[in-house]
KOLPATI-803927 format. One line per field, with one value per residue (C-alpha): residue in three letters; y, x, z. Coordinates in steps of 0.05 Angstrom, whole numbers, always signed. Layout:
<sites>
rest <- (Ala/...) $
v <- (Y/...) $
u <- (X/...) $
w <- (Z/...) $
</sites>
This chain:
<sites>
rest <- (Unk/Unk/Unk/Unk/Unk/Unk/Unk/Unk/Unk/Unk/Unk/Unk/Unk/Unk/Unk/Unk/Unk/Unk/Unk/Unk/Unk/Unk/Unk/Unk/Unk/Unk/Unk/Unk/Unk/Unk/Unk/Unk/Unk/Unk/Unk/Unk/Unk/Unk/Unk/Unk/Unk/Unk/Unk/Unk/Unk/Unk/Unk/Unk/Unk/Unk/Unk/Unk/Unk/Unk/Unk/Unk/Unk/Unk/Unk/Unk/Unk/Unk/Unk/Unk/Unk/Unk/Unk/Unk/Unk/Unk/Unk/Unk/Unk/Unk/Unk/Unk/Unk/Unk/Unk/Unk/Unk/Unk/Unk/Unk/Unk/Unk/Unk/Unk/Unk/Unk/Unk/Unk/Unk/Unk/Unk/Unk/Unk/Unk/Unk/Unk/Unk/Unk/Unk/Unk/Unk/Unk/Unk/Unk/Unk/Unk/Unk/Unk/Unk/Unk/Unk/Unk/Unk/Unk/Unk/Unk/Unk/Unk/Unk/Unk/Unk/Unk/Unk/Unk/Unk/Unk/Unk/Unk/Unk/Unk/Unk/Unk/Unk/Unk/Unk/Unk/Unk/Unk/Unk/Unk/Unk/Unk/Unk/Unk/Unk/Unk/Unk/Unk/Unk/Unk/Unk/Unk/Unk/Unk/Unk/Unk/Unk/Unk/Unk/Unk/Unk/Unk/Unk/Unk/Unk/Unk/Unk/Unk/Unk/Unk/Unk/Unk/Unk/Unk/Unk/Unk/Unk/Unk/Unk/Unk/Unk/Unk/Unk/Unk/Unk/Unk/Unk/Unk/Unk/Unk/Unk/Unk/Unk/Unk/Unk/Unk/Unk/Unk/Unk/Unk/Unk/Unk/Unk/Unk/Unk/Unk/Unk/Unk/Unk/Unk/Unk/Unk/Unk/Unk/Unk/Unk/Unk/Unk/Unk/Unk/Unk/Unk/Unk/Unk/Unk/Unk/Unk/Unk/Unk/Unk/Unk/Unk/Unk/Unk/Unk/Unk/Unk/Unk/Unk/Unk/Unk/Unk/Unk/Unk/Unk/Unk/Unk/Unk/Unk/Unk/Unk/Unk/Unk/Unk/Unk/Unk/Unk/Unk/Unk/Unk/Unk/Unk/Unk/Unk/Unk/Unk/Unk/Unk/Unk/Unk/Unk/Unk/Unk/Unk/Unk/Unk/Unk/Unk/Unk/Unk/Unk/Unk/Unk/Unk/Unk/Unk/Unk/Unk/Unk/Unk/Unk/Unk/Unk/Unk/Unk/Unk/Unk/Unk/Unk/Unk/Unk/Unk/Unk/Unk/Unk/Unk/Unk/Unk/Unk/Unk/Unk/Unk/Unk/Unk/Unk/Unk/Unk/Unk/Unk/Unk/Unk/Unk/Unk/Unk/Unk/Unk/Unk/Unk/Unk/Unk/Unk/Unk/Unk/Unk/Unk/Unk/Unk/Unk/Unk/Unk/Unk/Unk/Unk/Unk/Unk/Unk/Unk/Unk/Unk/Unk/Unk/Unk/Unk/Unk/Unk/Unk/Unk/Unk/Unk/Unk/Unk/Unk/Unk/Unk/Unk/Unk/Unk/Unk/Unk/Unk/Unk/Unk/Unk/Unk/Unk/Unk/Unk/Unk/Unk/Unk/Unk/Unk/Unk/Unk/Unk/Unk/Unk/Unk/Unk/Unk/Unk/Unk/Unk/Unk/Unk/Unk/Unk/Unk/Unk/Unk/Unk/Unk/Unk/Unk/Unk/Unk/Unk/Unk/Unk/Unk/Unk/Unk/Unk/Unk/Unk/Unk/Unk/Unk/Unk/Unk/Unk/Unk/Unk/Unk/Unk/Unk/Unk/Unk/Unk/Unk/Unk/Unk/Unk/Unk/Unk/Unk/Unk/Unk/Unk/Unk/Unk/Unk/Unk/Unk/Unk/Unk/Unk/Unk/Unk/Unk/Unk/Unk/Unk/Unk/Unk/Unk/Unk/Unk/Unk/Unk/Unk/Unk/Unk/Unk/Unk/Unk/Unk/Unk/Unk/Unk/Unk/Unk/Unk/Unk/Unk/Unk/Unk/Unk/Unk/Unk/Unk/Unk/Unk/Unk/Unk/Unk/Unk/Unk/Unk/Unk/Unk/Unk/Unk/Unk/Unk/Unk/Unk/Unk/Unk/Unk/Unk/Unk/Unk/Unk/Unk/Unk/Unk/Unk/Unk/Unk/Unk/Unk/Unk/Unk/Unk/Unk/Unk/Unk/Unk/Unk/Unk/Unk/Unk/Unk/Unk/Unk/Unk/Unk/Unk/Unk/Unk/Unk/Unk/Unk/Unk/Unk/Unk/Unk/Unk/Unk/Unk/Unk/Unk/Unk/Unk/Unk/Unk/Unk/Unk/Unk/Unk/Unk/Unk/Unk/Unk/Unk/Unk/Unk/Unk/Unk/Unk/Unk/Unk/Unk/Unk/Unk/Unk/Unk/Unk/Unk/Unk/Unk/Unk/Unk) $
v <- (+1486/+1459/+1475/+1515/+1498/+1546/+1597/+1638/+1643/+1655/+1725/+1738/+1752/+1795/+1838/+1846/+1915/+1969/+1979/+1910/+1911/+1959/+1987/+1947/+1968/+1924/+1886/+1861/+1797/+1773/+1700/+1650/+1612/+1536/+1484/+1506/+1539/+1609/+1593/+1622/+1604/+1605/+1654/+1708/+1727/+1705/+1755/+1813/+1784/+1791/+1860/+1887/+1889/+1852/+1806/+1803/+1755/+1783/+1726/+1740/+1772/+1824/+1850/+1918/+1939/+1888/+1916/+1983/+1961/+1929/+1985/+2024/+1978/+1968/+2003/+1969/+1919/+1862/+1827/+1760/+1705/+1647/+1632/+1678/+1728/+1718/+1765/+1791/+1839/+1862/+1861/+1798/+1743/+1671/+1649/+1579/+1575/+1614/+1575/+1564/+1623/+1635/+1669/+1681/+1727/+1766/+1817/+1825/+1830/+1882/+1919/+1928/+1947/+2005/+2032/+2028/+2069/+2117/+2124/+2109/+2052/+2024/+1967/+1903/+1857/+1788/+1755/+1754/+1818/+1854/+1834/+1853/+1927/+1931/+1914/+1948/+2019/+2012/+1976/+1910/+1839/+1783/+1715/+1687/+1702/+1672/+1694/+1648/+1654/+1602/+1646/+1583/+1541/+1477/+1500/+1491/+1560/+1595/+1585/+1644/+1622/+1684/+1763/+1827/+1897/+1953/+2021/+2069/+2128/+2148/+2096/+2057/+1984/+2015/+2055/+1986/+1950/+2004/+1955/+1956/+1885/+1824/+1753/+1721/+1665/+1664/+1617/+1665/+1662/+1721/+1787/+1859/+1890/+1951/+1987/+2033/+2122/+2108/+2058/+2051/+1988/+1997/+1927/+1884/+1807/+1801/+1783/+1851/+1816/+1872/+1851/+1910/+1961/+2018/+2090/+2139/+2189/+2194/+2134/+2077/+2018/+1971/+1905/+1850/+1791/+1748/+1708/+1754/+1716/+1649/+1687/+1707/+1776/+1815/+1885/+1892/+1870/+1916/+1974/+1950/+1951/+2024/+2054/+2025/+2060/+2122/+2122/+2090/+2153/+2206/+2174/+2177/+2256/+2268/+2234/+2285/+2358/+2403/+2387/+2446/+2473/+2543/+2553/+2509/+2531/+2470/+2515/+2533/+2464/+2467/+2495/+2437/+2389/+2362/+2304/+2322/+2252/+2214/+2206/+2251/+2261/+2321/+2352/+2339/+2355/+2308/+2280/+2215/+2252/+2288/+2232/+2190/+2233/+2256/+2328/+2360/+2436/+2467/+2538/+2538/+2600/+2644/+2653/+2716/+2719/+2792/+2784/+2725/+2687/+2658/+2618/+2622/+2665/+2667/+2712/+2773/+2759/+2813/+2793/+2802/+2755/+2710/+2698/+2696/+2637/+2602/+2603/+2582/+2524/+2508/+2509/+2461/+2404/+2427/+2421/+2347/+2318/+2357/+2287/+2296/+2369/+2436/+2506/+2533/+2608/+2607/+2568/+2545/+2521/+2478/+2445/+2433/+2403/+2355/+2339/+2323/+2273/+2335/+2362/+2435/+2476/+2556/+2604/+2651/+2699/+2707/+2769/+2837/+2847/+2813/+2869/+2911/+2971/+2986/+2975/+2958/+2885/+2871/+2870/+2825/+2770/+2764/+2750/+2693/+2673/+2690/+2683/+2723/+2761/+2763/+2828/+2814/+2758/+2758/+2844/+2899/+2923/+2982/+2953/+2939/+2928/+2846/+2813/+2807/+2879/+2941/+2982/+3017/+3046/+3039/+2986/+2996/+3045/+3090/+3052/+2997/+3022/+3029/+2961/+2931/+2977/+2956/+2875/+2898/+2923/+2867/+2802/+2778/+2759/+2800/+2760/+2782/+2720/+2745/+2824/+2856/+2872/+2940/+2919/+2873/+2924/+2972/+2925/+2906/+2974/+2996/+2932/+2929/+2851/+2801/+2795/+2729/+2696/+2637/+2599/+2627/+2609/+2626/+2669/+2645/+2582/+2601/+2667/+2684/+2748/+2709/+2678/+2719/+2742/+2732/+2803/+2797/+2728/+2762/+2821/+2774/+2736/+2803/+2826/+2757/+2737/+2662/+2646/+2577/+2537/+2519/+2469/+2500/+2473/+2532/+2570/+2503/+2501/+2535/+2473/+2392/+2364/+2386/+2340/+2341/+2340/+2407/+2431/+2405/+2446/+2508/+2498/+2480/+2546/+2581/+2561/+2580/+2644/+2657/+2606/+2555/+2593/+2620/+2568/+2521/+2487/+2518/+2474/+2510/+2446/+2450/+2514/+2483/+2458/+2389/+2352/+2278/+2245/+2312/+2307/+2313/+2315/+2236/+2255/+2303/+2249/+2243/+2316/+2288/+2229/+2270/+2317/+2258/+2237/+2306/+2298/+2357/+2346/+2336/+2403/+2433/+2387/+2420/+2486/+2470/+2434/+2488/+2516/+2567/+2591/+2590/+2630/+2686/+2677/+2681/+2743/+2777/+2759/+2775/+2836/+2854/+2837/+2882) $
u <- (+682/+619/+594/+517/+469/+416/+406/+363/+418/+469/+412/+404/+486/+477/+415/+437/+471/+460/+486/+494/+553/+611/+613/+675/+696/+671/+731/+710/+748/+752/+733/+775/+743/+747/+718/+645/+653/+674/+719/+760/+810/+798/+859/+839/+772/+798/+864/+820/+766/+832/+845/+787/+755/+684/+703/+644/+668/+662/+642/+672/+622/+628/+566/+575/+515/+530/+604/+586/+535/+591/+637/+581/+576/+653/+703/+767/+780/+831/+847/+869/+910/+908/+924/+949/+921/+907/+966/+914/+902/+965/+963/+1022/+1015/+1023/+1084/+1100/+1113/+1048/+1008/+934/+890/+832/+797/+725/+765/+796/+745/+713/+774/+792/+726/+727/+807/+794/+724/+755/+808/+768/+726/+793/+774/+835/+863/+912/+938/+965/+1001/+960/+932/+991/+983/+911/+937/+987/+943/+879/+919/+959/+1024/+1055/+1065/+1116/+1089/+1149/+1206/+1265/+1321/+1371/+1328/+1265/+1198/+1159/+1166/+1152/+1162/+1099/+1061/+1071/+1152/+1191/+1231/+1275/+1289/+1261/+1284/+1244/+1243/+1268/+1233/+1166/+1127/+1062/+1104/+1169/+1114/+1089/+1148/+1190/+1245/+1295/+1282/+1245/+1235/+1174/+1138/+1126/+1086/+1086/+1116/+1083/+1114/+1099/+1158/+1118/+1072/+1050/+1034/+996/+1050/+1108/+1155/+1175/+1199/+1254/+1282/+1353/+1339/+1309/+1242/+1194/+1162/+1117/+1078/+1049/+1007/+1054/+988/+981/+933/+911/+928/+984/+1006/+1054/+1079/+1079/+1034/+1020/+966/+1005/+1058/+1055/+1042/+978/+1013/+991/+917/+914/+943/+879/+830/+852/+850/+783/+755/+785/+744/+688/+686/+696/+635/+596/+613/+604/+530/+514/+551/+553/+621/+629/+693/+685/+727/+725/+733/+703/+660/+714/+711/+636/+635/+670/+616/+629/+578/+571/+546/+603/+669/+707/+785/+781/+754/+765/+689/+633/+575/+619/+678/+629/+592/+661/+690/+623/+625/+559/+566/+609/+615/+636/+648/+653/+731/+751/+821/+860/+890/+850/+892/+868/+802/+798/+735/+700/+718/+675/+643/+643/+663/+590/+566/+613/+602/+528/+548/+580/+526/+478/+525/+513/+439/+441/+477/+426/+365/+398/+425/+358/+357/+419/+439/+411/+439/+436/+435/+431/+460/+382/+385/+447/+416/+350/+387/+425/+367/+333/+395/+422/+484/+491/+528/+535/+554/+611/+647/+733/+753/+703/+727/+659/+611/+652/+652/+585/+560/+491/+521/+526/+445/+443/+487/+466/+389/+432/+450/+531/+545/+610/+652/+723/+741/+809/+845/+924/+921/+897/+825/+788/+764/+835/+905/+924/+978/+1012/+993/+1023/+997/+954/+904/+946/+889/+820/+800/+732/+693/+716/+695/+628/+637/+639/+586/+529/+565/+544/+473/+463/+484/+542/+603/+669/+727/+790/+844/+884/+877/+930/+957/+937/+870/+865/+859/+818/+764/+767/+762/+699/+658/+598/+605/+659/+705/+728/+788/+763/+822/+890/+939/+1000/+1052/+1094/+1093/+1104/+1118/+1088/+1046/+982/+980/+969/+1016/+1004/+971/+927/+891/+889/+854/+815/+793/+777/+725/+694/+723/+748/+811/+799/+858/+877/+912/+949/+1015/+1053/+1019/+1032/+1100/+1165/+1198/+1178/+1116/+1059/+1010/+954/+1009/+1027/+953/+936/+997/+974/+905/+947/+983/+915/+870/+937/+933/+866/+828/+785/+725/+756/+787/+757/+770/+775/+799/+816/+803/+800/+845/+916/+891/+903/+959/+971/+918/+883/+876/+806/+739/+736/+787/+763/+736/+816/+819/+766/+810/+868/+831/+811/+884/+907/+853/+807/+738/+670/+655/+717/+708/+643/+666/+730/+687/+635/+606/+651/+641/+564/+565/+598/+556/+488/+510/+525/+453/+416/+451/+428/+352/+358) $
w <- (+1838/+1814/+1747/+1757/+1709/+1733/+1674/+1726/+1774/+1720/+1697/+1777/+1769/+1713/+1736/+1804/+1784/+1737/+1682/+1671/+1638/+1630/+1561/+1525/+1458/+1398/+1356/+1281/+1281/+1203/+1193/+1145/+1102/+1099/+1053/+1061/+1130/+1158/+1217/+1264/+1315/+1387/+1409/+1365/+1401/+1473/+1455/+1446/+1512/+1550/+1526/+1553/+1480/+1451/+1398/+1336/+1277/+1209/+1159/+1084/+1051/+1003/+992/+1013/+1058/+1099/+1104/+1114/+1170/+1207/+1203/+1231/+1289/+1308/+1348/+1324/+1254/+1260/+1203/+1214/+1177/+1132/+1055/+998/+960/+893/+852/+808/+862/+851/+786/+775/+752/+793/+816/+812/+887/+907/+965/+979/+947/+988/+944/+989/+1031/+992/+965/+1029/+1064/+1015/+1021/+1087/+1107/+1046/+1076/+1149/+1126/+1098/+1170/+1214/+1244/+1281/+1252/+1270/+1203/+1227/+1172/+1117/+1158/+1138/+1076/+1069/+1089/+1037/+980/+1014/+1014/+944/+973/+940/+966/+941/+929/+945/+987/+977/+1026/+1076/+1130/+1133/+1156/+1141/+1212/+1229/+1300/+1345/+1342/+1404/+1387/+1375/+1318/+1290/+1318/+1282/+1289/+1302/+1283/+1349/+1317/+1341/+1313/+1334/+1335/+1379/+1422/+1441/+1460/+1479/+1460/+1389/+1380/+1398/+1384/+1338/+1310/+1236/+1184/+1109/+1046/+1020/+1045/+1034/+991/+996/+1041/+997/+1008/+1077/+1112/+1124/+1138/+1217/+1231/+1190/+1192/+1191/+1120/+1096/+1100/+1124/+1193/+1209/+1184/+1213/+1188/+1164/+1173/+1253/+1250/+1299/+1239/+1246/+1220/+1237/+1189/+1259/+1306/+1370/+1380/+1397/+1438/+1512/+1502/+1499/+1483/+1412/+1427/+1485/+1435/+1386/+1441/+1472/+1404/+1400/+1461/+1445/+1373/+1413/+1449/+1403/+1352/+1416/+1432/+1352/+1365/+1423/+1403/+1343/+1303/+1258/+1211/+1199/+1134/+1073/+1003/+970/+920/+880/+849/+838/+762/+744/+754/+823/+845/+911/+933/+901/+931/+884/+898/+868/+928/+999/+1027/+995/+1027/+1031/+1066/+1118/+1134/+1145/+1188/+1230/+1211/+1218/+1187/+1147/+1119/+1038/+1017/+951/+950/+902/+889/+896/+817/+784/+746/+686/+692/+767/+756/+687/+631/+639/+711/+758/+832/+855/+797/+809/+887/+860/+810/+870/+911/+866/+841/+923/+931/+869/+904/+965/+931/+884/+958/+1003/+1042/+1064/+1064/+1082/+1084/+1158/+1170/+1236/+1304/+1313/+1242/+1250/+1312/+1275/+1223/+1259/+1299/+1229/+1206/+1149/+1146/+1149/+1094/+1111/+1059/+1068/+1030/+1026/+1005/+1012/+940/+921/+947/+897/+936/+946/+1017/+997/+973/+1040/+1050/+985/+1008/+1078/+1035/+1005/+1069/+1086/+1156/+1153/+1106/+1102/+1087/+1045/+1019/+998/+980/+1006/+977/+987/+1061/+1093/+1078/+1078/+1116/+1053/+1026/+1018/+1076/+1022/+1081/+1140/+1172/+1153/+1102/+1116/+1074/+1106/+1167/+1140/+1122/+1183/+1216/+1166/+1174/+1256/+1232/+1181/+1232/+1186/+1220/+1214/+1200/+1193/+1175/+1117/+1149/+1169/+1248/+1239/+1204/+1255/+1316/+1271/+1260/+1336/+1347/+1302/+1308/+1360/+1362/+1367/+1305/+1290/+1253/+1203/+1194/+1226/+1264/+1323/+1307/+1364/+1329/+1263/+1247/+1185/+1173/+1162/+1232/+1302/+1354/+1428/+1434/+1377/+1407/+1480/+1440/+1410/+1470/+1510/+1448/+1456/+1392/+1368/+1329/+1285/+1275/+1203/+1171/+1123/+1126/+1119/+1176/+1219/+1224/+1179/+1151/+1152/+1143/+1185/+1216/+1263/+1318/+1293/+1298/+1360/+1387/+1351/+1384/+1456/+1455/+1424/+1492/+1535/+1506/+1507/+1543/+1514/+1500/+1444/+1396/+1347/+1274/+1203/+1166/+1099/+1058/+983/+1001/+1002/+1075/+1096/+1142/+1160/+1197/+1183/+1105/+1084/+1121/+1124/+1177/+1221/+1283/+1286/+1315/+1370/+1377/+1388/+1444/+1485/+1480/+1502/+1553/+1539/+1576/+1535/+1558/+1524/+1458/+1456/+1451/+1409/+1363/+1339/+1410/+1408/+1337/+1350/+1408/+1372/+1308/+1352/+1388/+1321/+1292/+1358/+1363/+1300/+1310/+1372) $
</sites>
């Protein structure tokens, strides 16, 4: 055919429909670095073309806006190979036998694998890829390897030159190929001997030389020791560029809906000092965290524990003046972070926030013990702000018994029932997690509005008193009420290790129940919540990852994600305006 050097007829092509292109996700492609050039080879970019993926090269550059500006602007990472990394890194010293340090790459490369983590960006390591994931997320890496079988070929490139075998559990590698085994290429002497407290090794030479690593933490990262790129096979790239499109697409629907976790209890940190605009490990919600995982409101609240132990609240503090103390603590890091952060009282507020660029924080109290049995508490706190009360923690109080009380009242108490009427009069959410079944159907009973449950789970799942039994979520549902998933570990599942698997079946069985206009997310961070893949709130766009997987509609994200919630908190304030 003959070549057409018409640049007008080659735009009359492209402008002859609309859109004018399909929407492909975007692939960061790092860049080597060579004498004074950053280079790249050809099959890299026309892999991930061929995948159905846009291919942007990354140049190695360290300076960290313009990492953090990428990572803004990609869909997928892959990290690609080329010469050692120096073993400072890893804190060794050289081996004799070390190769070719490149050390422009390294920082950057570095930089970039560790802040894509922390936003769960999928990722692909080739070679020194896998490498760079090791050391990026605190793994080790050999210099050398010296074992009988030679990983350093002479053999032209696209020449599979020894066998691997592959994990048959459910990992991301064996999900791939579907296969035990396969042939590869392979051009390394470094190795990784360990993949450190995020991966795990999934692929092996007959050798013990580990082949493949993968996320131990439900996550889209992977990394092979070989070439794929020089093989006849597109699988892996195609894996890259799916996982791509599916975190394309839930940044999109965080851009256009409210994402909102109704439980947190963050605060109880907060007399210690917390910077709120650091990244602090300490705590699991920062301004960092939020912003990383695209979470847009959040309710903190005042937690009072039945019997204090010793320091949890200060010596001589009163329950009242200690919810006070926590709420002020909060409208400190407001008012220091007020670019960033505002408190929201209402649905409207939360909207006008987001549509301002803040983040919403909403105050809430855990456990009624705070109004210290005098109703007209109530009236002061909802001046502070709360948007919902829960009336007991792990006792029974003068409102209601607990799920793990002592049937003190047998449900709710008469004050509590005054409780919850001047809760009704005053606009402030009832919420009854931690209540008991019979405190439960009380409080269903005496409140005008909706009641909702913060941060619980299914019983049918996991039968522990704190979570709810079929009945109690169609009860639920028929009030109008929402139950909010959690992800405490021990109301996810009885024995193992829970992971957002185990809370997106929770929430499965919770919209079977009940339907999906009443379900949503409270996360009980900073509260003994937090599950693989769901750990902290630099996590959370995973749980929209997951729904799109599971194949819930925008429409039901929406609701799932905060809509819900809102719904119910705006009838309980209009109703008492009315």
């Amino acid at each position: 055919m003959e070549k057409n050097f018409s640049l007008s007829a080659s735009l009359s092509d492209i402008y002859q429909k609309y859109p004018e292109a399909e929407r492909r996700p975007i692939i960061g492609i790092t860049a080597n670095y060579s004498d004074i050039d950053a280079t790249l080879r050809s099959v890299y970019y026309k892999r991930i073309v061929k995948a159905g993926g846009t291919p942007v090269i990354i140049p190695p550059v360290a300076d960290p806006d313009v990492i953090i500006n990428t990572l803004d602007n990609i869909d997928g990472l892959m990290l690609t190979g080329g010469g050692d990394y120096n073993p400072l890194w890893c804190n060794e010293q050289p081996s004799p036998k070390l190769g070719h340090i490149n050390s422009e790459r390294d920082l950057p490369e570095l930089l970039i694998t560790r802040l894509a983590f922390n936003r769960q960006v999928p990722m692909l390591g080739i070679c020194r890829g896998i490498q760079t994931l090791a050391i990026a997320l605190d793994g080790k890496v050999a210099q050398d390897i010296y074992t009988d079988i030679k990983h350093d070929q002479d053999a032209d490139r696209n020449e599979p030159t020894h066998w691997i075998k592959i994990k048959t559990d459910n990992n991301i590698l064996f999900n791939i190929f579907d296969i035990n085994g396969i042939f590869v290429n392979s051009f390394h002497h470094q190795a990784v001997t360990d993949p450190g407290p995020h991966m795990r090794a999934v692929a092996w030479a007959n050798d013990g030389v580990i082949e493949a690593i993968a996320s131990n933490e439900c996550k889209s990262i992977l990394g092979v020791q070989w070439h794929p790129e020089w093989l006849d096979d597109s699988k892996v790239f195609c894996w890259l560029v799916e996982q791509a499109r599916l975190f394309r697409q839930a940044k999109e629907l965080h851009r256009q809906i409210i994402t909102l976790d109704s439980h947190c209890d963050t605060p109880m940190f907060f007399p210690q000092g917390i910077r709120f605009d650091y990244r602090d490990p300490k705590i699991l919600y920062d301004l960092h965290k939020m912003t990383d995982g695209r979470t847009d409101a959040v309710t903190m609240v005042a937690y009072l524990p039945q019997k204090p132990k010793p320091g949890e609240i200060p010596e001589g503090m009163s329950p009242k003046e200690y919810a006070d103390n926590i709420f002020d603590k909060i409208n400190l890091i407001l008012e220091n972070n007020h670019d960033y952060i505002a408190q929201a009282r209402t649905p409207e507020e939360v909207l006008l926030n987001k549509q301002k660029g803040l983040k919403s924080i909403m105050f809430g109290i855990e456990n009624g013990l705070a109004i210290e049995d005098d109703i007209s508490n109530i009236a002061h706190f909802k001046k502070r702000g709360i948007v919902y009360i829960t009336l007991c923690h792990n006792g029974d109080n003068a409102i209601c018994d607990s799920a793990r009380g002592s049937n003190t009242h047998n449900g709710v108490s008469e004050f509590g029932e005054k409780v919850i009427k001047e809760m009704n009069r005053l606009g402030v959410m009832v919420d009854l997690s931690h209540g008991g079944e019979k405190s439960f159907y009380d409080a269903i009973d005496i409140s005008s509005t909706p009641i909702v449950c913060s941060h619980s789970n299914c019983k049918a799942l996991c039968d522990v008193p704190r979570n709810l039994t079929d009945d109690q979520l169609r009860a639920l549902a028929r009030q109008g009420g929402v139950a909010q998933i959690t992800l405490y570990h021990g109301f996810l599942r009885a024995d193992g290790e829970a992971t957002i698997l185990d809370a997106m079946e929770h929430l499965k069985h919770a919209v079977d129940i009940m339907g999906i206009d009443h379900v949503g997310l409270g996360t009980d961070f900073d509260g003994d919540g937090g599950v693989k893949g769901l750990a902290d709130a630099s996590e959370l766009i995973n749980f929209t990852v997951q729904l799109l997987k599971d194949e819930y509609s925008r429409e039901d994200i929406k609701k799932i994600w905060g809509g819900n919630w809102l719904r119910v908190m705006k009838q309980v304030q209009q109703s008492a305006r009315t």
